[in-house]
Structures are given as structure tokens and as C-alpha cells.
Backbone as CSV, one residue per row, in Angstrom:
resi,resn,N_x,N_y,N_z,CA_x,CA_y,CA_z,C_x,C_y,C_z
1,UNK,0.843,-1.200,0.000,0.000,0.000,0.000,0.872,1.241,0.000
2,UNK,0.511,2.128,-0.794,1.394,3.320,-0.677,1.429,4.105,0.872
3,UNK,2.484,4.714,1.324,2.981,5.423,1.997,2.553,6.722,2.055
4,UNK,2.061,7.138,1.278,2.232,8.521,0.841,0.912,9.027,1.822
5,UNK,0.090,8.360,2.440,-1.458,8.880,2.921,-0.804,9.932,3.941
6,UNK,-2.001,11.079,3.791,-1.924,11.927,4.369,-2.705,11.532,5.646
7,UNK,-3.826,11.367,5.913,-4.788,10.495,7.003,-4.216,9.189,7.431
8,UNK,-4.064,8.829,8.885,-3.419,7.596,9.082,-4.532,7.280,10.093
9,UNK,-4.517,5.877,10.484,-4.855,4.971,11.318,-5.552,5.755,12.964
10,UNK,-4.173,6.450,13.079,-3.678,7.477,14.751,-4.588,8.592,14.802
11,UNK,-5.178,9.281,13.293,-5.660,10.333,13.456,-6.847,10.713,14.328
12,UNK,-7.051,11.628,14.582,-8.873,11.768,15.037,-9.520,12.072,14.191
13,UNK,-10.932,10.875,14.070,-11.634,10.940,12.993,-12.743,12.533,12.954
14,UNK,-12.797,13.257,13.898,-13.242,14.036,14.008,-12.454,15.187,13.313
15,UNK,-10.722,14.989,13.351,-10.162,16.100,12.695,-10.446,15.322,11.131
16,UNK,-10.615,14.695,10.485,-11.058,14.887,9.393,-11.950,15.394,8.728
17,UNK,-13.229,15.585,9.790,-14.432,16.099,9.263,-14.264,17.562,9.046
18,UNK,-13.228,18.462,10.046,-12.862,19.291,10.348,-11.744,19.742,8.950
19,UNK,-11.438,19.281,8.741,-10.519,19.453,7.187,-11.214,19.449,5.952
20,UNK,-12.283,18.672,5.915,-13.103,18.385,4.791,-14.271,17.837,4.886
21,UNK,-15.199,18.757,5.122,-16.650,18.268,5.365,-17.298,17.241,4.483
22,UNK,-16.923,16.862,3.081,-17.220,16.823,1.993,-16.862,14.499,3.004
23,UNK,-15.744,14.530,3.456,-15.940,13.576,3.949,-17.182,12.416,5.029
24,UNK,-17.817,13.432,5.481,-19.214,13.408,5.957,-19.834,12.149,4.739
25,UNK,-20.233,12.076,3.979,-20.543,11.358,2.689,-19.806,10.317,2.642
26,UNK,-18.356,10.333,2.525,-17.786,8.936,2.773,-18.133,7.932,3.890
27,UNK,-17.685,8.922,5.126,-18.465,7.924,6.313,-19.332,7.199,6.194
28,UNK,-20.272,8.154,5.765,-21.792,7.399,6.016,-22.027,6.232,4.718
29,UNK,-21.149,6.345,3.444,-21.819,5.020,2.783,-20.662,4.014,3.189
30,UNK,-19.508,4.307,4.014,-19.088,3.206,4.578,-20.088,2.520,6.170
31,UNK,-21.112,3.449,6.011,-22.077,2.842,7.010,-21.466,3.284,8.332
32,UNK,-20.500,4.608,8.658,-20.363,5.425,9.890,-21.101,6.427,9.961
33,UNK,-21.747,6.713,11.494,-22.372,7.862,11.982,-21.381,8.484,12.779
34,UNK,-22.517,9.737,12.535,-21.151,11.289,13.448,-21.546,10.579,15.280
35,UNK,-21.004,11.008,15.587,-21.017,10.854,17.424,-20.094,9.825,18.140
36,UNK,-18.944,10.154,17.118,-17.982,9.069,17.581,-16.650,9.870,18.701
37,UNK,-17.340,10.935,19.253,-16.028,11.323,19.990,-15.188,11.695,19.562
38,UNK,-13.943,11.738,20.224,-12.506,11.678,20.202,-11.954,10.357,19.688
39,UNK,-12.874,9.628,18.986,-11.932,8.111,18.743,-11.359,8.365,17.162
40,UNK,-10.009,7.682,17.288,-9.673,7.326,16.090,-9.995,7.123,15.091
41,UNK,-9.403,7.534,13.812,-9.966,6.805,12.647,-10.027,4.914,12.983
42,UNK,-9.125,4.470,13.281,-9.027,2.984,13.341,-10.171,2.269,14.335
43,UNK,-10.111,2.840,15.440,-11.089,2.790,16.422,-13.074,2.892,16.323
44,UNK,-12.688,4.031,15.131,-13.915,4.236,14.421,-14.534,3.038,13.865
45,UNK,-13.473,2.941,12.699,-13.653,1.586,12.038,-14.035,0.430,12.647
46,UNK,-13.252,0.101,13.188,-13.465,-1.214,13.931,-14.499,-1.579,14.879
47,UNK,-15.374,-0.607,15.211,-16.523,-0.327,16.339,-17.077,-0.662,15.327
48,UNK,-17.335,0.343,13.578,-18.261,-0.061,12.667,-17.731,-1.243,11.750
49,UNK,-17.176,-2.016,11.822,-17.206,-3.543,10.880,-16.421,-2.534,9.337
50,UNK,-15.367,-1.595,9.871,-14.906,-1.428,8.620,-13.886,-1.640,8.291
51,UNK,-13.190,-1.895,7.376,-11.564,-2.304,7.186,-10.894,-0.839,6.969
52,UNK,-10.053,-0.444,7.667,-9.438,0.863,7.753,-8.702,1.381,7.305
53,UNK,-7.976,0.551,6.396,-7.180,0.127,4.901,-7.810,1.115,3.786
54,UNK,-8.991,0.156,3.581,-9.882,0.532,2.334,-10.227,1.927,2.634
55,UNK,-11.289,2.066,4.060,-11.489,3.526,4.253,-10.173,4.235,4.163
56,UNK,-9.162,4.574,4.846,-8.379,5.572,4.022,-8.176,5.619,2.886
57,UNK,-7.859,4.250,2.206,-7.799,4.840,0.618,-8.661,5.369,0.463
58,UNK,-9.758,5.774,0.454,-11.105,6.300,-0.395,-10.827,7.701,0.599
59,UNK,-10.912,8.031,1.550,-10.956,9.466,2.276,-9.462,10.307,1.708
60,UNK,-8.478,9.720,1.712,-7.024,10.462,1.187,-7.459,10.526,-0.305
61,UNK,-7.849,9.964,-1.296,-8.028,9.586,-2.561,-9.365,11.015,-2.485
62,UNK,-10.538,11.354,-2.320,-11.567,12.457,-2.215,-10.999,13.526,-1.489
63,UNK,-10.166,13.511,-0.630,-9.738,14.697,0.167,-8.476,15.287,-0.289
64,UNK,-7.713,14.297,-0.386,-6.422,14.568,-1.383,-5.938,14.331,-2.186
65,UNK,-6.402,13.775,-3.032,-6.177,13.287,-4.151,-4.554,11.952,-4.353
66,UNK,-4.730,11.388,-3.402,-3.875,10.292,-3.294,-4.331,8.969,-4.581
67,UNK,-3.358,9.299,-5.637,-4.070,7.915,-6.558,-3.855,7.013,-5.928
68,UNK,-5.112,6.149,-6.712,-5.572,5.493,-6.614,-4.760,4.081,-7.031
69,UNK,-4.531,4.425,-8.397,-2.998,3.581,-8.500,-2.591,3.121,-8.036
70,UNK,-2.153,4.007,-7.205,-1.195,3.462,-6.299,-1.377,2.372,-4.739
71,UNK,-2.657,1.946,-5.014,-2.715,1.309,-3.712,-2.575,0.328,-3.821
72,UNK,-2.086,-1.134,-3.022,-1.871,-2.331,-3.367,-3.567,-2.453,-3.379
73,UNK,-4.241,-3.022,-4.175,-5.451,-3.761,-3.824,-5.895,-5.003,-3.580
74,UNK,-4.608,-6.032,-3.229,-4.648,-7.155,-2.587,-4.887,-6.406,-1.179
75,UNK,-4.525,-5.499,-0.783,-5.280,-5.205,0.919,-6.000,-4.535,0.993
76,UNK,-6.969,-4.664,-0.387,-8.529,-3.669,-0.250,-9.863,-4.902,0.751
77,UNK,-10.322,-4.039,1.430,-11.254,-5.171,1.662,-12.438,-5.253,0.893
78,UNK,-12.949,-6.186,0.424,-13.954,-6.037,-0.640,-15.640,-6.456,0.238
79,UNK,-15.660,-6.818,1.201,-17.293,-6.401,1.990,-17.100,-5.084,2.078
80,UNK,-15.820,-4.115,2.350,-16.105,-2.734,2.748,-16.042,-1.563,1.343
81,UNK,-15.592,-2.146,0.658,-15.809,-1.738,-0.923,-16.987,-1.391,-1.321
82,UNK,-17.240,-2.742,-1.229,-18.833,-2.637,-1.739,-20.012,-2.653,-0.726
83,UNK,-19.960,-2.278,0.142,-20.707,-1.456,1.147,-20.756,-0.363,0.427
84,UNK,-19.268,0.725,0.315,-19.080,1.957,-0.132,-20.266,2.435,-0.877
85,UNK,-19.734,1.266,-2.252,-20.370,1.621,-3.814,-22.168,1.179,-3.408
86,UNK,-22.359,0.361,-3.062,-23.765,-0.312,-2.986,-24.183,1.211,-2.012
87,UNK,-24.052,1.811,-0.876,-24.276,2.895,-0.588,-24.572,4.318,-1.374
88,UNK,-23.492,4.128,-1.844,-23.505,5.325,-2.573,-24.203,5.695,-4.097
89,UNK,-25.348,4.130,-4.397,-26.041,4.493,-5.613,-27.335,4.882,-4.676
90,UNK,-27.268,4.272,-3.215,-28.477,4.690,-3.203,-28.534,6.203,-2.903
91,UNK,-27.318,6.623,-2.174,-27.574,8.314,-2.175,-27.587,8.851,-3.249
92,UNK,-27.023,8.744,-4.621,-27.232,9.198,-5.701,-28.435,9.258,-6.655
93,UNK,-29.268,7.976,-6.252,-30.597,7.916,-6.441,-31.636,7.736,-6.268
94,UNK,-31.739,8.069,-4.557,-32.770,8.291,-3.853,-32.634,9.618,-3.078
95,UNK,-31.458,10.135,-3.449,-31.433,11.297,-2.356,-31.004,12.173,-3.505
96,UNK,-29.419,12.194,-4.452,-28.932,13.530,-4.601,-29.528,13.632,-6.114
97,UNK,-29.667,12.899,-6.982,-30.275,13.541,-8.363,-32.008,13.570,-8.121
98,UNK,-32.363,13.119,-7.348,-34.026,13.629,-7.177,-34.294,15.224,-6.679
99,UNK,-33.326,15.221,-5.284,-33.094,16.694,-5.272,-32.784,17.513,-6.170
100,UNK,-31.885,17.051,-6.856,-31.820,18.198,-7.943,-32.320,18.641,-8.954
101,UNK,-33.261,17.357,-9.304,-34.732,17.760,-10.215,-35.730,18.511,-9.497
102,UNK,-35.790,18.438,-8.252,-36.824,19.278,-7.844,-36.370,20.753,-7.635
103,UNK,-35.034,20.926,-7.413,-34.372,22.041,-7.152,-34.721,22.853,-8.753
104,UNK,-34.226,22.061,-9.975,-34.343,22.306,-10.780,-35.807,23.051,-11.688
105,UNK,-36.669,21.962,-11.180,-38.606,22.244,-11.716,-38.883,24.064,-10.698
106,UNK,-37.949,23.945,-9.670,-38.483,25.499,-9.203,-37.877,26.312,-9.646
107,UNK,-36.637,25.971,-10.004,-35.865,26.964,-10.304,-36.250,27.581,-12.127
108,UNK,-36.767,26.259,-12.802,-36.631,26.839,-14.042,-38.211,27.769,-14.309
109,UNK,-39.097,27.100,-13.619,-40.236,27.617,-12.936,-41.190,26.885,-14.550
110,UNK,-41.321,25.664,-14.609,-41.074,25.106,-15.751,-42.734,25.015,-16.603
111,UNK,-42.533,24.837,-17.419,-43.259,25.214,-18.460,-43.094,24.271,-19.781
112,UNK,-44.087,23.872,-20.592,-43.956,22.677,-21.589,-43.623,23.760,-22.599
113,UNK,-43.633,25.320,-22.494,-43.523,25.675,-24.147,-42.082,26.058,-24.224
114,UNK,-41.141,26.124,-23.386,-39.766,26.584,-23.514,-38.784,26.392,-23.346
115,UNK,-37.562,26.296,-23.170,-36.324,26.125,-23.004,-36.589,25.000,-21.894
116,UNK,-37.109,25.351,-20.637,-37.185,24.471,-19.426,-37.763,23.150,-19.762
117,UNK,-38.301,22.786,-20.863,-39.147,21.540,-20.705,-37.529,21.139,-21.576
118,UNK,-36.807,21.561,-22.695,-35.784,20.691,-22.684,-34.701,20.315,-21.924
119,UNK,-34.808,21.497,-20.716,-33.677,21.187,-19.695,-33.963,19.939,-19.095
120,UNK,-35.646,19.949,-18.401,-36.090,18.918,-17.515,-36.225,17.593,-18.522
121,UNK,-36.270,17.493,-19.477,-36.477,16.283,-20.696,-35.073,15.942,-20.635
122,UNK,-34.072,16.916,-21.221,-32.487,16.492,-20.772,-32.155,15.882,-19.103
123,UNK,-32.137,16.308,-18.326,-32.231,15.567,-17.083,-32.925,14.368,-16.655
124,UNK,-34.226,14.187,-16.825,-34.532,12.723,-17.005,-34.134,12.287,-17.403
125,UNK,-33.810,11.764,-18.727,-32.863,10.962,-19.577,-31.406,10.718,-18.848
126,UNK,-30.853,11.549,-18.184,-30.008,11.382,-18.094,-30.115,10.575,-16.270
127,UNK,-30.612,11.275,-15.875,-30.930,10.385,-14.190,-31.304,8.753,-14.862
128,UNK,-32.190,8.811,-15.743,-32.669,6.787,-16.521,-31.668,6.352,-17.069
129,UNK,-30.615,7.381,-17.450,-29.280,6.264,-18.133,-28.356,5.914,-16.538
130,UNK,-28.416,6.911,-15.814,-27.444,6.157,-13.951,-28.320,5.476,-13.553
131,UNK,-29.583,5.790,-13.325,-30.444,4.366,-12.461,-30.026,2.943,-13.835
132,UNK,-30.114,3.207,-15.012,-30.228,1.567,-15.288,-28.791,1.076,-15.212
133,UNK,-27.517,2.266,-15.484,-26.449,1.754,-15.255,-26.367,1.098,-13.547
134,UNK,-26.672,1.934,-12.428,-26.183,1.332,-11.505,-27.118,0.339,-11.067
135,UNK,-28.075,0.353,-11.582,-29.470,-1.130,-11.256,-28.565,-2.413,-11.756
136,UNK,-27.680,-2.141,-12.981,-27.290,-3.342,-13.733,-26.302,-3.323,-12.745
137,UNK,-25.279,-2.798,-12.231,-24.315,-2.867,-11.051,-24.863,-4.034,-10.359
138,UNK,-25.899,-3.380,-9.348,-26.207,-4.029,-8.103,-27.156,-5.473,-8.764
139,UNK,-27.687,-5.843,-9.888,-28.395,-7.043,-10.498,-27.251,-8.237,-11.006
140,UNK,-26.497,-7.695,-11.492,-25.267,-8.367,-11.716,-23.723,-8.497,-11.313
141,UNK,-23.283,-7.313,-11.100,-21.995,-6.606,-11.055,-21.892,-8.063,-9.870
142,UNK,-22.128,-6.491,-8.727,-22.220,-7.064,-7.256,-22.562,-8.259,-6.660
143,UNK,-23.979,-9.124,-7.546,-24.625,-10.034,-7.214,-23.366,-11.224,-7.414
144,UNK,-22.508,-11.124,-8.022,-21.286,-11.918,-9.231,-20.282,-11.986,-8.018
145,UNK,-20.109,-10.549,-7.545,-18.684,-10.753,-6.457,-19.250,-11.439,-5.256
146,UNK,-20.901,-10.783,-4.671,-21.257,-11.638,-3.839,-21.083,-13.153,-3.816
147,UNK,-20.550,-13.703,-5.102,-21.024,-15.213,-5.160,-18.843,-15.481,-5.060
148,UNK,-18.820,-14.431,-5.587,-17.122,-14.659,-5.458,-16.320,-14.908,-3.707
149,UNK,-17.335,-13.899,-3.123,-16.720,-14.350,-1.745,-17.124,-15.491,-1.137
150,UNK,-18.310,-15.740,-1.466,-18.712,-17.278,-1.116,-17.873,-18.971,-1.725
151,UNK,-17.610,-18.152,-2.572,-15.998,-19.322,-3.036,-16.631,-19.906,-4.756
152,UNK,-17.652,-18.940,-5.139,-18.247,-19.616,-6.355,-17.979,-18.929,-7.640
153,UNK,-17.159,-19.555,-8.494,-17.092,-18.743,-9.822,-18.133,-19.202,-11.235
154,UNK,-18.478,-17.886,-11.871,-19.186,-17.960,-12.943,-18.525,-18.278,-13.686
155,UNK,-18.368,-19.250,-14.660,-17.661,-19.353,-15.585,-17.674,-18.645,-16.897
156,UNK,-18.855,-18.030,-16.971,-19.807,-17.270,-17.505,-19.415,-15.663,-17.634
157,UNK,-19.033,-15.080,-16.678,-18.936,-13.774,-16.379,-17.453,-13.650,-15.570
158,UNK,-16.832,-12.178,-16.129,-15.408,-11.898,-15.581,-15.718,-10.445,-15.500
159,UNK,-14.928,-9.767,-14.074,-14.590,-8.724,-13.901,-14.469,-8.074,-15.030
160,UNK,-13.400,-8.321,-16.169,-13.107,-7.823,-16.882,-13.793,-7.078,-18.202
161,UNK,-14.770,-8.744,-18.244,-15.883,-8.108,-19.343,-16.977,-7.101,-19.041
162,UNK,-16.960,-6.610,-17.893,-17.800,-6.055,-17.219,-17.377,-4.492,-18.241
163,UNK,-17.982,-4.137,-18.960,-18.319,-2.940,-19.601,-19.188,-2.111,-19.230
164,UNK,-18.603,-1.007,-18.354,-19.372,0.205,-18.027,-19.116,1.451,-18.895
165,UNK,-19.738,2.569,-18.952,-19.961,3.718,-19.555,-19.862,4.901,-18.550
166,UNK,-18.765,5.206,-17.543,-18.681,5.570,-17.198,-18.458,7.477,-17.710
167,UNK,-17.626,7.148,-18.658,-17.240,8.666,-19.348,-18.577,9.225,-19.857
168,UNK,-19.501,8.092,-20.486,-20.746,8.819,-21.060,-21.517,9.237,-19.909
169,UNK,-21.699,8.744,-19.496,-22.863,9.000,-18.174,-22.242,10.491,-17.257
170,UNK,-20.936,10.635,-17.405,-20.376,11.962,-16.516,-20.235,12.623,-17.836
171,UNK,-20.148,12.862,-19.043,-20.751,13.719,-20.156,-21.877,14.381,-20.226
172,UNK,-22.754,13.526,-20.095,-24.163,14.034,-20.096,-24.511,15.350,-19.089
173,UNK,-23.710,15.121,-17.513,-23.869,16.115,-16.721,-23.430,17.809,-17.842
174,UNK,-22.158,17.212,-18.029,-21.522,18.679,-18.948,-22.242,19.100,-19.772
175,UNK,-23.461,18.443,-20.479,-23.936,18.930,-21.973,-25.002,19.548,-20.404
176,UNK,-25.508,18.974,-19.693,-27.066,19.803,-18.901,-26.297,21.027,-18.062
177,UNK,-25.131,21.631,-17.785,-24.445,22.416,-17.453,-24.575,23.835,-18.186
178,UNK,-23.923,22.776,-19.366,-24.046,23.816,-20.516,-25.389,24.478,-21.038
179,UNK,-26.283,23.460,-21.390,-27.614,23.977,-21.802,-28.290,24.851,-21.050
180,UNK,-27.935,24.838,-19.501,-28.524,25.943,-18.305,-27.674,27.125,-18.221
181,UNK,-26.480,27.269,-17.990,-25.734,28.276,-18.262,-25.943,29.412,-19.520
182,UNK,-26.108,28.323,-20.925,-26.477,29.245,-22.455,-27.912,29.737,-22.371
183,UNK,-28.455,28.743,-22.038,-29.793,28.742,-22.521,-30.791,29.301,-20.712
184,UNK,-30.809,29.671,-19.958,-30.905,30.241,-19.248,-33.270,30.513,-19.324
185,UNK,-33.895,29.731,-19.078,-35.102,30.205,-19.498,-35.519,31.511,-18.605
186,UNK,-36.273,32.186,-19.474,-36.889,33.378,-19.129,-37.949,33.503,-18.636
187,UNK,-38.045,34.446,-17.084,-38.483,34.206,-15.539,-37.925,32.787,-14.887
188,UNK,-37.308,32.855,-15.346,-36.469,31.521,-13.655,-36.239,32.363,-12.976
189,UNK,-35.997,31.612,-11.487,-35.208,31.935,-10.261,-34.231,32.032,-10.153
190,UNK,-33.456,32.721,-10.439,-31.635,32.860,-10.605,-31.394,32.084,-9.442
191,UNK,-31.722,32.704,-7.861,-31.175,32.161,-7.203,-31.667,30.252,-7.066
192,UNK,-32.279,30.125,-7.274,-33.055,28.713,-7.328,-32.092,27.974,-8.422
193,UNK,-31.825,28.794,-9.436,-31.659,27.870,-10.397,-30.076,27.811,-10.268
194,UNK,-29.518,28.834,-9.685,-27.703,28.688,-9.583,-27.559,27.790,-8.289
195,UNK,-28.995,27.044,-7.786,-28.440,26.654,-6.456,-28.318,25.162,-6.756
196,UNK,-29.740,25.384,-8.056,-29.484,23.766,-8.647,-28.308,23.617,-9.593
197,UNK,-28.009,24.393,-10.277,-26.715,24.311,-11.022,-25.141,24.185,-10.153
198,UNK,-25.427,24.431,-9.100,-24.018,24.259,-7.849,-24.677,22.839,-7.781
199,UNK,-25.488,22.493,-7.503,-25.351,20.990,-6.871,-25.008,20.024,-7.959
200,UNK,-25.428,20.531,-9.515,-24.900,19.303,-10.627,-23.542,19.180,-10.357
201,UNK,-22.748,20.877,-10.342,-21.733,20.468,-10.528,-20.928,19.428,-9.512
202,UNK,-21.413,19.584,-8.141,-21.050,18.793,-6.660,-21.412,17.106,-7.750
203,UNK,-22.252,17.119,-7.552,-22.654,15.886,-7.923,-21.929,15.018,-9.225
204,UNK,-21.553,16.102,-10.123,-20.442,15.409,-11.003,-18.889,15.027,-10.438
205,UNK,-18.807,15.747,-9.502,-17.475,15.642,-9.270,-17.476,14.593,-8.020
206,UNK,-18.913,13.947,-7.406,-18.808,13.270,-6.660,-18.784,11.820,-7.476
207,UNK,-19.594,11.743,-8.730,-19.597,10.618,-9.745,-18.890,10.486,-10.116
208,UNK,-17.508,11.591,-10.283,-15.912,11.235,-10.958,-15.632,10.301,-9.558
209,UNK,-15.456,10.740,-8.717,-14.901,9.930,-7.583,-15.636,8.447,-7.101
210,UNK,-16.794,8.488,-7.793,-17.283,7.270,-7.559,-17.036,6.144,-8.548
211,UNK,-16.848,6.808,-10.061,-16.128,6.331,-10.795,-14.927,5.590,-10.681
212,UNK,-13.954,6.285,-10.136,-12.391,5.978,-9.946,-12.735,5.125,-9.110
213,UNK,-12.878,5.274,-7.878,-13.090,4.375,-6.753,-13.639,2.704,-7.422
214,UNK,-14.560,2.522,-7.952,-15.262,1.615,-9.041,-13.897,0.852,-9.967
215,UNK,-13.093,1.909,-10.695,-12.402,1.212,-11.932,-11.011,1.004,-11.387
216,UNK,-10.673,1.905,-10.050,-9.205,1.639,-9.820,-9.018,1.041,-8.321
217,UNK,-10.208,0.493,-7.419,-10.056,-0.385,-6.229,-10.972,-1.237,-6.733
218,UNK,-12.094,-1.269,-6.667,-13.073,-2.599,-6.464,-12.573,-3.531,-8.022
219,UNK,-12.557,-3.105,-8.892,-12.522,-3.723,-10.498,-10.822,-4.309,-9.992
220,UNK,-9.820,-3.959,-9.775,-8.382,-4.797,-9.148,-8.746,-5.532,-8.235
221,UNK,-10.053,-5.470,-7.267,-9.654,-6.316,-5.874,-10.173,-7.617,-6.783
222,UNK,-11.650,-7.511,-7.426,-12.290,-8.055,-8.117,-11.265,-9.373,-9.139
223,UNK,-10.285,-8.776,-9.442,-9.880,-9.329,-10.589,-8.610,-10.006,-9.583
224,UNK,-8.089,-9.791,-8.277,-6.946,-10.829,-7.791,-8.083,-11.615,-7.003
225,UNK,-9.249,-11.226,-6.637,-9.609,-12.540,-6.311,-10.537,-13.620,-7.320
226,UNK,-10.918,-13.252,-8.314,-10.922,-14.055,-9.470,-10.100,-15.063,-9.560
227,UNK,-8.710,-14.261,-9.376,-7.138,-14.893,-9.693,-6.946,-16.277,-8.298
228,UNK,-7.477,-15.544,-7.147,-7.093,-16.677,-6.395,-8.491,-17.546,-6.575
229,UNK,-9.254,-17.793,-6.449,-10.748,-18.649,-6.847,-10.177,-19.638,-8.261
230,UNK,-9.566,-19.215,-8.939,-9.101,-19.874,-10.431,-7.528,-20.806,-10.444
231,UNK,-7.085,-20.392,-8.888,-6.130,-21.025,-9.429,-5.782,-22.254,-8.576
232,UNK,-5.799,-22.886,-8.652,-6.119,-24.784,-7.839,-4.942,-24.611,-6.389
233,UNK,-5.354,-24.419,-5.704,-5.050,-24.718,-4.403,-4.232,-23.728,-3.780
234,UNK,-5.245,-22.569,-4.082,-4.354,-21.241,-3.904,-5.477,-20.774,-2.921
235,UNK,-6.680,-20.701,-3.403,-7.794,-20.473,-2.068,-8.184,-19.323,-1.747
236,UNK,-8.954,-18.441,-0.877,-8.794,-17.438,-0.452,-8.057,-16.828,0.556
237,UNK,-7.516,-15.802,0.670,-6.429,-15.668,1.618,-7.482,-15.415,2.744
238,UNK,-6.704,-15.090,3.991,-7.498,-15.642,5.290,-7.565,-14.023,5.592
């Protein structure tokens, strides 16, 4: 595992929140609540069933940009991985792109004859292309590794072939950016509507990070334990 983390084991998990609120969000789809005191990051963890490994990579990696690369991911833990990711579609689509359609319908103050009905027509489409991408995640993806930790391989299906669309799906945000910024409909709520336009942009830059997290820890842990499941009397490590 790289060296380089800025957040260690020793820290107080409270001075992290204190550095970067934006971490608040990590906690919680690793399934931590605030009211942990003065305890440790490690201490934290381990009260909540988390591997403290994985959580720093993902908090140094969003807070500081520690690649990702660089982490061994033979010592990722993969129940706490995918806790993460399985968490974090549901805040993305039960909590943060619903908000922002509604933020959006007030802000554009919307109307079928103008600009706003293609903003809100552009945004649906684009919230139905992440729900079916991450529905197919959690129907297959996940359902696949679930069967991987249980010691069962598909012969059928590999990490590898696993083809996501990640770049398209964080495109789409940029073209609905753009179309609100140019195209601006007449009588909106400025302030309404720059409040929904701050949250796309939050929200794209939280889907880049959910991205990476996805293609450069879970998709490697995914693929060495493939490697050990495949190879005759190699097993899972303990």
C-alpha cells in the first residue's frame, strides 16, 4: 500500500471532518455515523465492521487526491468496498439527483412551451441512463462478487468483461451544465436555479470519484480474487 497517505490509522476521525466536510458522505456510505467522539480513525472503524485500509484509501483519494494507482489492492477489503459503492447508488438515487430535479422544476419555474421543458427532458434521460447503469451494477456486477466471496465462480462472467460507460454517463452532466448556463429560461429563479446548477456540478465531481473508486479499487480487488478462486489450491487468503 502506498505510503504517501496523508490520514493515518492514529488520526482523530473528528479532525477529518474538520478538514473536509465533503468527507461526511464517505463515512456514512461506509455505514459510519457522526457521534464518535474523540476516537480514532481505526477505532472508528473497527466499532463499525470497517476495514481501515480501504477507508483511508477512499478518504485520502476524495480529500487529497492520493491515486488510486497506487494502492496495493490485494489489501482492499472487498465487503467494505462494496458497502461503499452499494451505498452510494443509493444516495445518488434516492437522495442527490431527485433533489436536484426538484431544485431544478423550481428553479426553471417550468413550463412545456420553452427552453425548461428541454432542460427537464435532458435531465430525465439522463438520471434513466445512472439508475439503469447502476441497477445493472447491483443485479449483476455485485450479485457476481457476492457469489465470489462465497468461493463460487461464474464461468460465464469476468470482472473484466464487465463494460461500463462511465465517461458517457459523466458527459451528459456537462452537456445539462451547458444547456442551463447558455440557454438560461426566461423568468427563472436565478437564485433557485444557480443553487441547482451548484449541486450538478457537486454531484459530477462526486460521480468522478465514484467512478475511480469503481475502476481503480473494487474492479483490481475483483480481478486478484478471481485470480485466487481460479487457481487450484491457492484459495482465499485468510
Amino acid at each position: 500500500m502506498t505510503t504517501n497517505f496523508i490520514y493515518t490509522p492514529d488520526d482523530r476521525m473528528v479532525s477529518l471532518i474538520a478538514d473536509n466536510y465533503s468527507l461526511i458522505q464517505v463515512m456514512s456510505r461506509f455505514g459510519i455515523k457522526v457521534g464518535f467522539g474523540d476516537k480514532t480513525v481505526e477505532e472508528v472503524c473497527r466499532e463499525n465492521d470497517v476495514d481501515c485500509t480501504t477507508f483511508l484509501a477512499v478518504v485520502n483519494f476524495v480529500s487529497h487526491s492520493i491515486p488510486l494507482s497506487d494502492i496495493d489492492t490485494e489489501v482492499i477489503s472487498i465487503p467494505s468496498i462494496l458497502q461503499y459503492l452499494r451505498q452510494s447508488h443509493i444516495y445518488f438515487l434516492e437522495y442527490s439527483l431527485p433533489e436536484i430535479r426538484r431544485k431544478l422544476i423550481e428553479g426553471i419555474r417550468f413550463r412545456t412551451t420553452d427552453i425548461s421543458f428541454l432542460i427537464l427532458k435532458f435531465f430525465d434521460e439522463y438520471m434513466h441512463e445512472v439508475r439503469t447503469h447502476m441497477e445493472y451494477e447491483e443485479k449483476h456486477v455485485f450479485e457476481y462478487v457476492r457469489h465470489l466471496l462465497d468461493g463460487r465462480m461464474n464461468p460465464d462472467f469476468k470482472i473484466s468483461t464487465y463494460s461500463d460507460h462511465h465517461e458517457e454517463v459523466a458527459s451528459k452532466l456537462k452537456e445539462l451544465k451547458t444547456l442551463i448556463i447558455r440557454y438560461c429560461p426566461e423568468g427563472a429563479d436565478a437564485n433557485l436555479l444557480n443553487t441547482a446548477l451548484y449541486e450538478i456540478y457537486r454531484c459530477e465531481e462526486e460521480l468522478q470519484n465514484h467512478c475511480q473508486v469503481e475502476d481503480l479499487l473494487f474492479v483490481p480487488a475483483i480481478e486478484h480474487l478471481e485470480k485466487q478462486l481460479d487457481t487450484p489450491g491457492e484459495g482465499l487468503a485468510g
